[in-house]
ROFINU-336981 format. One record per residue: x negated, z negated, y negated of N, C-alpha, C in turn. Coordinates in steps of 0.1 Angstrom, whole numbers, plus 2048, in hexadecimal, padded with zeros to 3 digits. Example, Ala and Ser with C-alpha at 12.3 -4.5 7.8 and 13.67 -1.06 7.14 Angstrom:
// ROFINU-336981
 n_px n_pz n_py ca_px ca_pz ca_py c_px c_pz c_py
  77C  7B2  839   785   7B2   82D  77C  7B2  821
  780  7B9  816   777   7B9   80B  77F  7B1  800
This chain:
// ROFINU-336981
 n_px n_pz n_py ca_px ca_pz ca_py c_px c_pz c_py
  3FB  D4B  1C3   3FD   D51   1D0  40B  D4F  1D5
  411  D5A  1DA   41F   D5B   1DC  41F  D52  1E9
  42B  D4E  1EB   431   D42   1F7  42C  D48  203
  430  D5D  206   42D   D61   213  41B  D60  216
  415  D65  208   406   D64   20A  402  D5A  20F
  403  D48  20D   400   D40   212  403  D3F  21F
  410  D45  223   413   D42   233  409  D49  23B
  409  D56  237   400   D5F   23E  3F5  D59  240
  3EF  D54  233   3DF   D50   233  3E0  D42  23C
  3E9  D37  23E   3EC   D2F   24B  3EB  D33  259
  3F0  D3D  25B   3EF   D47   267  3E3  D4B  269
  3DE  D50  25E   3CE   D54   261  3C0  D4A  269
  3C3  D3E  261   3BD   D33   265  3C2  D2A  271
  3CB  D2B  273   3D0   D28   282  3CE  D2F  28C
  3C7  D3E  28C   3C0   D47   293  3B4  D44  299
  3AE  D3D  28A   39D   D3C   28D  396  D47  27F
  39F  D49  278   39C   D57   26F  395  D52  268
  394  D46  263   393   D3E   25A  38B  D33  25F
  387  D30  24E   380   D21   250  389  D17  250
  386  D09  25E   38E   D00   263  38F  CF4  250
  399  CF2  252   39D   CE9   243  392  CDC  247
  390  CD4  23E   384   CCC   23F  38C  CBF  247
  385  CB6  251   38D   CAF   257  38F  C9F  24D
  396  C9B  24E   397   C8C   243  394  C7E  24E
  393  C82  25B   38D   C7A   263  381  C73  25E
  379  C62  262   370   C5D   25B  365  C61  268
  359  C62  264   354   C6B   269  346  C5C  273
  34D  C5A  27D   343   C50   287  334  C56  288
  32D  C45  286   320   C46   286  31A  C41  291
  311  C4B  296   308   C47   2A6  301  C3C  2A2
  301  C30  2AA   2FA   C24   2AA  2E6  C2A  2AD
  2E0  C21  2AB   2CE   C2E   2AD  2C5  C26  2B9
  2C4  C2D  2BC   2BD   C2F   2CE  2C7  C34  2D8
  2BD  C35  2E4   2C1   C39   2F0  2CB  C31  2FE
  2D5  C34  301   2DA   C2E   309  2D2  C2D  316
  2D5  C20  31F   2CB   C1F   328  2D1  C29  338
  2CB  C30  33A   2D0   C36   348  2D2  C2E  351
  2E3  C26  355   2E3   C1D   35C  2E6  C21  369
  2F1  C2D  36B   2F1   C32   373  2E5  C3C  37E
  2DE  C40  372   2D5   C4B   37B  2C8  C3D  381
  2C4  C33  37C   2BD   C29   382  2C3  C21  387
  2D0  C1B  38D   2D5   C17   398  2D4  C1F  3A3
  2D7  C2D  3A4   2D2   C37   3AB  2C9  C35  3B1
  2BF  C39  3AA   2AE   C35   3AF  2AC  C2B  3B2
  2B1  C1F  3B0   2AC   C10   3B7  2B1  C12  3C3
  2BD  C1A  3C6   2C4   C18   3D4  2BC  C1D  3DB
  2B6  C2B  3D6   2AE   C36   3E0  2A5  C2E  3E5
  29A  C25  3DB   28E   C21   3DC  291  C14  3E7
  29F  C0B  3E6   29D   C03   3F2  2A2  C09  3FD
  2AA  C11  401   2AC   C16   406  2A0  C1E  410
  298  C26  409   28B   C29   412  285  C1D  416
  281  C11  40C   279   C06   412  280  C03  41F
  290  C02  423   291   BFD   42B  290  C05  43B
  290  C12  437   28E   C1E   43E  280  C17  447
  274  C16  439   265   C18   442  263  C05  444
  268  BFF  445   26A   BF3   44B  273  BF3  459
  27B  BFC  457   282   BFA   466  27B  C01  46F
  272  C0B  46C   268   C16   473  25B  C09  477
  257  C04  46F   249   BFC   470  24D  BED  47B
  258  BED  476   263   BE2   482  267  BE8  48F
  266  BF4  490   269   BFB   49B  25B  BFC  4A5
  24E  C00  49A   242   C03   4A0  23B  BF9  4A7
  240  BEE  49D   23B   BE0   4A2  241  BDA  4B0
  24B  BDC  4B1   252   BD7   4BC  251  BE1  4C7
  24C  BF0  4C7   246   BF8   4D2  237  BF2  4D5
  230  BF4  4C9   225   BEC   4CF  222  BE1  4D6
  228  BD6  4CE   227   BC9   4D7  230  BCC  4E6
  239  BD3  4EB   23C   BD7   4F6  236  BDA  4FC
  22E  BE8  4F8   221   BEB   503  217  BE3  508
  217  BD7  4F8   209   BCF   4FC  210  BC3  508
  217  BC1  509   21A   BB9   512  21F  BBD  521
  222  BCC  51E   222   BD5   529  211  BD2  534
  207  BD7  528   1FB   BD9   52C  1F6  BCA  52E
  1FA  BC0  527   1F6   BB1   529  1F8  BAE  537
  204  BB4  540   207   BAD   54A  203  BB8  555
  1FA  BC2  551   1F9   BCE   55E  1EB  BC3  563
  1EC  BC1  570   1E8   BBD   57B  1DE  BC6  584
  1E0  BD5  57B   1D9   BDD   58A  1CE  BD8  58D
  1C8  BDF  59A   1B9   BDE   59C  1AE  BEB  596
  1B9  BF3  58E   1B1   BFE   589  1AB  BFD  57E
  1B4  BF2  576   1A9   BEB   569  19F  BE3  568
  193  BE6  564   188   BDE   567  188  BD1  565
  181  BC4  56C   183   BB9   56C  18D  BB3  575
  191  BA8  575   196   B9E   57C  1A8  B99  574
  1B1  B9C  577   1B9   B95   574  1BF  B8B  56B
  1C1  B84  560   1BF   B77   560  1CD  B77  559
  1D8  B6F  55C   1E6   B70   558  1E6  B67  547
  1F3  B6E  53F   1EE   B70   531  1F5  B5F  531
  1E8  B58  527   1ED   B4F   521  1F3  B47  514
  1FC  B57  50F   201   B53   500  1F5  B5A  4F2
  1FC  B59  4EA   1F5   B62   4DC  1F4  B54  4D2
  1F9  B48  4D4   1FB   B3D   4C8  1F0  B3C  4C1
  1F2  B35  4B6   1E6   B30   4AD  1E5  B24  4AB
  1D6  B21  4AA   1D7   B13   4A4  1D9  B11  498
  1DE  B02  490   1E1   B01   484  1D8  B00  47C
  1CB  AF6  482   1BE   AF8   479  1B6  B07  476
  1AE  B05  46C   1A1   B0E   46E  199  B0A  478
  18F  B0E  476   180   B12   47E  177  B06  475
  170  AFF  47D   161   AF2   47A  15C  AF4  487
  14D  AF0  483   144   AEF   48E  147  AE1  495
  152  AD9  48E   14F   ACC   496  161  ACE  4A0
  167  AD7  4A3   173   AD8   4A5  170  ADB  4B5
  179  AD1  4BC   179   AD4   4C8  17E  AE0  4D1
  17C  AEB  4D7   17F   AF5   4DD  18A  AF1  4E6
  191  AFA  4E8   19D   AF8   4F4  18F  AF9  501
  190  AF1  50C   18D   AED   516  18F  AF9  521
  185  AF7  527   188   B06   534  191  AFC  541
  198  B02  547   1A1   AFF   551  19C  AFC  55D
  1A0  AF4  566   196   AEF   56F  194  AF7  579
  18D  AFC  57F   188   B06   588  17E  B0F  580
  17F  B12  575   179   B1B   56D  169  B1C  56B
  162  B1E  569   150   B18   571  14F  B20  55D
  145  B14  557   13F   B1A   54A  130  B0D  54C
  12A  B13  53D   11E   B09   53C  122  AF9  540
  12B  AF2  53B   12E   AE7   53A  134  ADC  544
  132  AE5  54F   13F   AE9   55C  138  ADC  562
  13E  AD3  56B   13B   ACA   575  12F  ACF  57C
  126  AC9  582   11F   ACF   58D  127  AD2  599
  121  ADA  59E   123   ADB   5AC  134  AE2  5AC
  138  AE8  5A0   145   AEC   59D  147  AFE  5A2
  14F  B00  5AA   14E   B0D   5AB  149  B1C  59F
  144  B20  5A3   13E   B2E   59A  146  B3A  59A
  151  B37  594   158   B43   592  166  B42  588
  16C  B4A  582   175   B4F   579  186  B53  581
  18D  B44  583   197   B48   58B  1A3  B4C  586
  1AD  B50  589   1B9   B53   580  1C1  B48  57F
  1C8  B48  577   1CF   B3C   577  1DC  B3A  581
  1E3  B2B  57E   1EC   B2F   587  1E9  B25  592
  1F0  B22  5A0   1EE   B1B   5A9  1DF  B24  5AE
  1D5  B2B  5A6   1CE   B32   5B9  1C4  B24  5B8
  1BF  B24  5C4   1B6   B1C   5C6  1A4  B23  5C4
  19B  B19  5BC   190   B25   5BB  187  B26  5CB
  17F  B2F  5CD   179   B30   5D9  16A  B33  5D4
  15D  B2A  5DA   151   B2D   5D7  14C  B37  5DA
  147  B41  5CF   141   B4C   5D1  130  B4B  5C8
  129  B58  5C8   121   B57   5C6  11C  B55  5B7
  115  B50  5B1   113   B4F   5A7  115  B5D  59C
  11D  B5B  58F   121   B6B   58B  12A  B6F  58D
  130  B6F  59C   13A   B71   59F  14C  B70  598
  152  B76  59C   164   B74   599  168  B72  5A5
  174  B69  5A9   178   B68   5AE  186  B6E  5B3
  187  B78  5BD   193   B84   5C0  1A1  B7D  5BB
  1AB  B84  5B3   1B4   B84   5AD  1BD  B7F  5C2
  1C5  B74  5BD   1D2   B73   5C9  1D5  B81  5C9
  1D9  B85  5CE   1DF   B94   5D2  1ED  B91  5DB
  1F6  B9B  5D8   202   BA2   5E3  1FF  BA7  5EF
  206  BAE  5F5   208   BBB   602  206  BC3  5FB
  204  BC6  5F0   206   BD1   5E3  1F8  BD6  5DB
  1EF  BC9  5DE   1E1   BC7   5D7  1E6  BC4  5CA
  1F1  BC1  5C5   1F5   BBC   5B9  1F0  BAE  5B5
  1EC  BA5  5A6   1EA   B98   5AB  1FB  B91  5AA
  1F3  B8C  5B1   206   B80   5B4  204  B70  5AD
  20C  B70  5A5   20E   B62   59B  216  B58  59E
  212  B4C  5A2   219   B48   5A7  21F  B3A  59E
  215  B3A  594   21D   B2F   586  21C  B3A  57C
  222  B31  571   21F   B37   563  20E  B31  562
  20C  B38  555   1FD   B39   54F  1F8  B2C  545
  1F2  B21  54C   1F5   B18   541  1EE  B18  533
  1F0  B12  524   1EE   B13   519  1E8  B0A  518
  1E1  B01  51C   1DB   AF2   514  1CC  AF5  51B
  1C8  B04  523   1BF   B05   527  1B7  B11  525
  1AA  B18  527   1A6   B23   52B  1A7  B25  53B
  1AC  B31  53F   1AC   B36   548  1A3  B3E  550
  197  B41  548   18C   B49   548  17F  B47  541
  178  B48  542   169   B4C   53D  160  B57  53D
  162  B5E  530   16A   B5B   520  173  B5C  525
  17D  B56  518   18D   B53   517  191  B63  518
  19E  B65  51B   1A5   B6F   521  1B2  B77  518
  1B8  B6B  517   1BD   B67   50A  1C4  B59  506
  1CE  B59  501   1D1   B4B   4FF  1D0  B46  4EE
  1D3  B38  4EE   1D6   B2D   4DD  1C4  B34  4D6
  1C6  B36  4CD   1BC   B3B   4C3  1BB  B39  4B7
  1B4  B39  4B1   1AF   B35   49F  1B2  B41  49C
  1BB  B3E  491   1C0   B4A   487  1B5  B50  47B
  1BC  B59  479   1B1   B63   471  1AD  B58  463
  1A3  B57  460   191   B55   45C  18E  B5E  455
  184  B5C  44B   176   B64   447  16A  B57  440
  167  B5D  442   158   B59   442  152  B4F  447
  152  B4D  452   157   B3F   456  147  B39  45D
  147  B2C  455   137   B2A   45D  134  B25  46C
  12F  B2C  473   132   B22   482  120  B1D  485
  11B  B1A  47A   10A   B13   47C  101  B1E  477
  0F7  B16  474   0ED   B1C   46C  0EE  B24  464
  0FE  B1F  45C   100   B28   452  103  B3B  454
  102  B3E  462   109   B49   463  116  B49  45D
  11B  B53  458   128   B56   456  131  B63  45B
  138  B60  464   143   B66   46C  150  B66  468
  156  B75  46B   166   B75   468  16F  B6F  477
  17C  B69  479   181   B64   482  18D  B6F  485
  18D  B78  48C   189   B7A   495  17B  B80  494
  174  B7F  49E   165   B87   499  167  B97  495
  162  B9E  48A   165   BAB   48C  154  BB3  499
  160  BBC  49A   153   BC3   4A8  14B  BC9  4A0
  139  BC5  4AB   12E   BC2   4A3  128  BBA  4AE
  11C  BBD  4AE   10E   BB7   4B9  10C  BAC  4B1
  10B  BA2  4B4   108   B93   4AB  0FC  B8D  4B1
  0F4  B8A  4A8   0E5   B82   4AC  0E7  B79  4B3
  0DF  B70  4BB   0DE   B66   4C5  0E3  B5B  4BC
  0E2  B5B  4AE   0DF   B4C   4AE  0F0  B4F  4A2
  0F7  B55  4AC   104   B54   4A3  111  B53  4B2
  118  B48  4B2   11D   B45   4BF  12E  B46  4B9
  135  B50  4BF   144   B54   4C0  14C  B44  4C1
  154  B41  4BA   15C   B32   4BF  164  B38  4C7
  164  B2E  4D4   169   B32   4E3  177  B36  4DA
  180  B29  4D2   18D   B2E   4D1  18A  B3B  4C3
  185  B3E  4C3   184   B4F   4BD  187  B5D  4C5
  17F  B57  4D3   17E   B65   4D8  18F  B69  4DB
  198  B62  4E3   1A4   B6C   4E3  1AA  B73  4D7
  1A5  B6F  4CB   1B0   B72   4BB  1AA  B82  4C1
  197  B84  4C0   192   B92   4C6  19A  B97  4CE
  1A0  B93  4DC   1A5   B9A   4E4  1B3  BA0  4DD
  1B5  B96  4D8   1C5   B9B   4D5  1C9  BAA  4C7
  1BC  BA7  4C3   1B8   BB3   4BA  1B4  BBE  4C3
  1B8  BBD  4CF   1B2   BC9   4D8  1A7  BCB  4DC
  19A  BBE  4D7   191   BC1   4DD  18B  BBD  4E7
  17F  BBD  4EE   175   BB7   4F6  16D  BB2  4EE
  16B  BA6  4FA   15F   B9B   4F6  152  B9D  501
  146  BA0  4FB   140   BA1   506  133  B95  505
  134  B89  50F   12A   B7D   50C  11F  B7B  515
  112  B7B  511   107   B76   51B  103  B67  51C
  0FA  B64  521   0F2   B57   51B  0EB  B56  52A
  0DE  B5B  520   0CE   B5A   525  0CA  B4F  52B
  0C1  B4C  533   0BA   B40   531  0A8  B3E  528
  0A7  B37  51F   097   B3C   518  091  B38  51F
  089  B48  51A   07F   B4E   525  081  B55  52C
  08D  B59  52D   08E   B5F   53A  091  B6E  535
  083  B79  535   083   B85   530  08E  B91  539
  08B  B8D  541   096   B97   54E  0A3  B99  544
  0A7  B8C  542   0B8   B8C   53C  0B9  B91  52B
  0AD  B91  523   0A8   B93   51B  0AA  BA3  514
  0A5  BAA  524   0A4   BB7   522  0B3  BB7  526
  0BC  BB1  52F   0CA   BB7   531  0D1  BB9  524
  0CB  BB0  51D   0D5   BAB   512  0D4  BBA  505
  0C7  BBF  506   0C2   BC4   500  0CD  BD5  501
  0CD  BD3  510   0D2   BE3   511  0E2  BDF  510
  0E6  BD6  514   0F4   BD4   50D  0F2  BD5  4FD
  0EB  BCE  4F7   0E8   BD1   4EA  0ED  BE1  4E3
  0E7  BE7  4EA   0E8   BF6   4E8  0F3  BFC  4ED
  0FB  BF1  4F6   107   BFF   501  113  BF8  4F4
  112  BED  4EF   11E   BEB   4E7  119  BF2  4DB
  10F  BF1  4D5   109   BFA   4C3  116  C08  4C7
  113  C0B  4D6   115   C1D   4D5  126  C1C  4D8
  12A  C12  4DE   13C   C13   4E1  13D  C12  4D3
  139  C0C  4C9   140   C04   4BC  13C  C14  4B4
  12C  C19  4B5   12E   C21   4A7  132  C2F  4AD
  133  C31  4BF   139   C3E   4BF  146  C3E  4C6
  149  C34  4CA   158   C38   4D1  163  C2D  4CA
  15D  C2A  4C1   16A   C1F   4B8  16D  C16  4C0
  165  C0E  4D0   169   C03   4D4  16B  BF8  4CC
  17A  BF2  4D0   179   BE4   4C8  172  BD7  4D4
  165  BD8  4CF   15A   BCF   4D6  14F  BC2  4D1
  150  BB8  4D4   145   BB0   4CD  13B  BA8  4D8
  12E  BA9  4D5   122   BA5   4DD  11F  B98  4D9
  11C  B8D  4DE   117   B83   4D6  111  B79  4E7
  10A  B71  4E3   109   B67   4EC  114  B5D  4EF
  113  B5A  4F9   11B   B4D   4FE  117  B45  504
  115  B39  4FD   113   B2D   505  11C  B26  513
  124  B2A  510   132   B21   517  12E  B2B  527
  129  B37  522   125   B3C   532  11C  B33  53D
  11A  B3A  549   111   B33   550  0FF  B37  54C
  0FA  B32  54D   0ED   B3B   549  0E7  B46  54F
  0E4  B54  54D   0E1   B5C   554  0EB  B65  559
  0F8  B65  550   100   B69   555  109  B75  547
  113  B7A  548   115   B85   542  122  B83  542
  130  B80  53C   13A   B81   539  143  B86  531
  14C  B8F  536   153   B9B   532  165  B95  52F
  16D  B97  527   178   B94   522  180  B9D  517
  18B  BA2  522   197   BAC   514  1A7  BA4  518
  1AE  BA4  50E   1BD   B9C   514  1BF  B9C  523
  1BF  B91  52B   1C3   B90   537  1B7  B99  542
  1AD  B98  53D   1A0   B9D   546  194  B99  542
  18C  B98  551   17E   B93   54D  178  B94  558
  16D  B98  556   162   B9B   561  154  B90  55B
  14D  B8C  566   142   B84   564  136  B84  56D
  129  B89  56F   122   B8D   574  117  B85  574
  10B  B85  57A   0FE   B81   57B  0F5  B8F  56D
  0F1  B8A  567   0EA   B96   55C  0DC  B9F  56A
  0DA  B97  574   0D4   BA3   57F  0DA  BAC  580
  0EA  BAB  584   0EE   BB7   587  0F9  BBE  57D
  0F0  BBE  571   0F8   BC8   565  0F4  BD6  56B
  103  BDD  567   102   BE8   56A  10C  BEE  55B
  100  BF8  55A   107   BFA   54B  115  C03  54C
  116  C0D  558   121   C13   55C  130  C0E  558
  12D  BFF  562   136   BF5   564  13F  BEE  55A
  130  BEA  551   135   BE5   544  13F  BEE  53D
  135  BF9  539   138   C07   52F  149  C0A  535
  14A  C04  542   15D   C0A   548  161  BFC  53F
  15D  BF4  542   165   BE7   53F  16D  BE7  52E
  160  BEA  526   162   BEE   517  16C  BF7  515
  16A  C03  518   173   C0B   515  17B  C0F  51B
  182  C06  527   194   C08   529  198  BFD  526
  18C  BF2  525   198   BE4   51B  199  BE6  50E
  18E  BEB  509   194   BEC   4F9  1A0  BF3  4F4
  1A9  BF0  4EE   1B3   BF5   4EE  1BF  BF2  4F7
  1BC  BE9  503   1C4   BEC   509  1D4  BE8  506
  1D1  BD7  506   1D9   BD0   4FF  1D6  BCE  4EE
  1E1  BDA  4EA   1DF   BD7   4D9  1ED  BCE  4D3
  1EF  BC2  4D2   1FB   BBB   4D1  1FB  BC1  4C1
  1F3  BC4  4BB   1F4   BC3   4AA  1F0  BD5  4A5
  1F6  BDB  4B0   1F2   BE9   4A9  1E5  BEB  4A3
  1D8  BE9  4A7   1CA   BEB   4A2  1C5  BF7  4A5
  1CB  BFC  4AC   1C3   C07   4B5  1CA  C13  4AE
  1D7  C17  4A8   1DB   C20   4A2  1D4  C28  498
């Protein structure tokens, strides 16, 4: 091949005319498997905390509107909500559990229950400087009031006591299950709502954990024999079955000893009504139930 042929045919292949000359480069070997996507999964971990912290600051947000309201609603005073007043005495807990041989926090002096002094006033006073005034058996005793019909507080609420009968709210036994409180019943702490047989008795420091779960506590205690109170109990029996399985009240029925005998005791955070079981009026009740439940939800239950 003449000198010009070869140039030409160089020319050609510097074009692309041609097949590329073989390369004398050593020819690198891919190591075997897959590289790990480090980039595209740092990505994704960011997104993924990044939402967690999203629906944590939302659930942190909800929580701290609720418990606002509930302390909103803890401290409303009106006279339009059923029951009596009783200024709030704290959400704490005790450190122990629950035994039948464990001493109850103590009702406050003025406060009238089974165990009460003789000759001790008969009524459910608010706490605070008022003084109690004798009224009739069953009875509450009128919230202090303003110029305003507001009630007027004139200390803080003390904690080393009950304020009410039932408690109202206040220091309480932390959540429980199965917990035996005699004859081998077994109850959850706080009680879940539910009509409870006679012979299954609420631990006094149980019932606020109920309130503070938004519910009502609703307590009798008969005297035996005494059928009159028998049948009250009976048709309460039935006005709680129908709040619980048709209007989702958060409600529990049980006996109470700690009451006076013959008597009927009503309790939702910071309220309580207490009556003679003569003069049940199921109306009364049936308001009581269902504007307290829910009212104070410190724990978002009612959502």
């Amino acid at each position: 091949m003449s000198r010009e042929q070869r140039r030409m045919d160089r020319k050609a292949q510097a074009r692309g005319g041609g097949s590329a000359p073989p390369s004398r480069r050593t020819p690198v070997q891919v190591s075997g498997g897959r590289r790990f996507p480090v980039l595209p999964a740092a990505i994704a971990a960011g997104i993924i905390i990044l939402v967690a912290l999203i629906a944590y600051l939302i659930l942190q947000s909800g929580s701290s509107v609720s418990a606002s309201a509930a302390e909103k609603a803890a401290k409303d005073s009106s006279s339009s909500i059923p029951g009596t007043y009783v200024p709030d005495q704290g959400r704490a807990h005790f450190p122990q559990t629950y035994s039948p041989s464990l001493t109850p926090m103590p009702f406050c002096g003025g406060v009238t229950w089974s165990g009460a002094p003789e000759g001790q006033p008969t009524n459910t006073p608010v706490a605070g400087n008022a003084t109690p005034t004798p009224v009739p058996t069953g009875s509450v005793v009128p919230a202090i009031t303003d110029a305003h019909g507001n009630v007027a507080i004139a200390t803080a609420a003390p904690t080393d006591c009950r304020s009410s009968n039932p408690p109202s709210s206040g220091k309480h036994l932390n959540v429980q299950r199965n917990v035996d409180v005699g004859g081998g019943n077994l109850i959850n702490i706080p009680p879940d709502p539910d009509v409870y047989p006679p012979d299954v008795v609420i631990p006094r420091d149980a019932i606020p954990h109920l309130l503070e779960h938004a519910g009502v506590f609703v307590g009798y205690n008969c005297k035996d024999g005494d059928s009159a109170c028998a049948d009250v109990v009976k048709q309460l029996t039935d006005l709680v079955n129908d709040r619980i399985s048709n209007h989702d009240n958060r409600v529990v029925l049980a006996r109470d000893p700690d009451l006076v005998e013959g008597t009927i005791g009503m309790s939702s955070w910071t309220r309580v009504l207490v009556l003679n079981y003569q003069d049940y009026n199921k109306d009364e009740v049936q308001k009581f139930i269902s504007v307290n439940s829910c009212r104070v939800d410190w724990e978002s239950f009612c959502k």
